[in-house]
N, C-alpha and C positions, 0 to 999 in steps of 0.2 A: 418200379422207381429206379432212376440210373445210383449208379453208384456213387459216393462221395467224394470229391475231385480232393488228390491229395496233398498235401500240404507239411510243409515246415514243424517238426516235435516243437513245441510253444518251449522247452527246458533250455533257459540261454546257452549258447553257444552250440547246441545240437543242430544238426543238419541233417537228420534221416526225418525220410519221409515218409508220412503216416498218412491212413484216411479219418482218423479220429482227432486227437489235440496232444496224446504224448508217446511216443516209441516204447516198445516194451521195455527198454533199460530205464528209462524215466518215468514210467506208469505209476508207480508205486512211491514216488517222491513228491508227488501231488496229494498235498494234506487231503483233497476230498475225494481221490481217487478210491477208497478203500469201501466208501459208498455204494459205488458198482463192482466193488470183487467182494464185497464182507458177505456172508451169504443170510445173516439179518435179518439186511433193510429186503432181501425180496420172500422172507420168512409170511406167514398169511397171520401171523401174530401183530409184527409189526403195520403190516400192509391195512389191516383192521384199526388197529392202537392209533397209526397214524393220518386214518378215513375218518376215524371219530374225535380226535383231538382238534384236525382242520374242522368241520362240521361245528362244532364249541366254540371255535374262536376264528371267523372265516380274517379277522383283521390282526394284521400283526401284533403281536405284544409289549414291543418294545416302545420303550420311554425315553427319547430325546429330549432335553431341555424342560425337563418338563410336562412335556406333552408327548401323547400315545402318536406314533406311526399311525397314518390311515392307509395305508397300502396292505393289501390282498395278500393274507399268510399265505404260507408257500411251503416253506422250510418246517418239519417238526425238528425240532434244535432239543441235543440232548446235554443238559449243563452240565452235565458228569457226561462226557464219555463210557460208550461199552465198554473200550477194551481196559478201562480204567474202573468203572463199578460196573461190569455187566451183571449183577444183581437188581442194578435201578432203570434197566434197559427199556424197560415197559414201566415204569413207576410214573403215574403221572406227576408227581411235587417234582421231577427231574427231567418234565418236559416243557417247552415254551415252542408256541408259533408264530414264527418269524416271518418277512418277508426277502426276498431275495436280499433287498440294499443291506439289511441289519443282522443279516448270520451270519455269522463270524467264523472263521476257521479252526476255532481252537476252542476247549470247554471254557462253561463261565459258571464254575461256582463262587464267584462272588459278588453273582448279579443277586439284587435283593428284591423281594416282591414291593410291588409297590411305589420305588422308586426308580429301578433298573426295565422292570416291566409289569404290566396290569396283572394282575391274578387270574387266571384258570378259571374257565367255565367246565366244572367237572360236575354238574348237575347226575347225571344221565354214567350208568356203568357202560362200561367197554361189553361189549354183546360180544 
């Protein structure tokens, strides 16, 4: 497969050019950059945690107006931050699955079940 034609760092007023979306001075200024460098999310813990939590709840969880998102979770969203409780990293009450439109860049402990989003299909333990 050809390589990926490069392109403008997306971090306003930057002008080096990258084949990915941000230069390595800017990489790390991208709230979800840390995604792809945190060594975590490519942990076989997480990778599992978060096979089985999509599988539980294949539809997003979130509650707009009212009513549940029907769009296809995507995102396992941690409402506490690792690097903020890495204690509740794998805690399921500390996870929700989102779809792309609805995950937010930033924790959300003050989304409340029920009304912020549906409750956890946690039937079934993490194998």
């Amino acid at each position: 497969m050809a390589d990926r034609a490069q392109m403008r760092c997306r971090a306003p007023g930057c002008g080096t050019l990258v084949r990915g979306k941000y230069c390595e001075r800017h990489l790390h200024d991208n709230p979800r950059s840390n995604q792809k460098t945190d060594p975590f999310y490519q942990s076989p813990e997480w990778i599992r945690t978060r096979k089985w939590r999509r599988s539980r709840n294949p539809i997003c969880q979130r509650i707009v107006n009212g009513v549940q998102c029907m769009n296809p979770s995507y995102h396992c969203h941690h409402k506490l931050g690792i690097h903020t409780a890495p204690e509740l990293r794998l805690d399921p009450n500390n996870l929700v699955m989102l779809c792309r439109h609805c995950h937010p860049d930033y924790e959300t402990p003050e989304w409340r079940e029920g009304i912020d989003y549906v409750p956890s299909d946690t039937t079934l333990s993490v194998l």
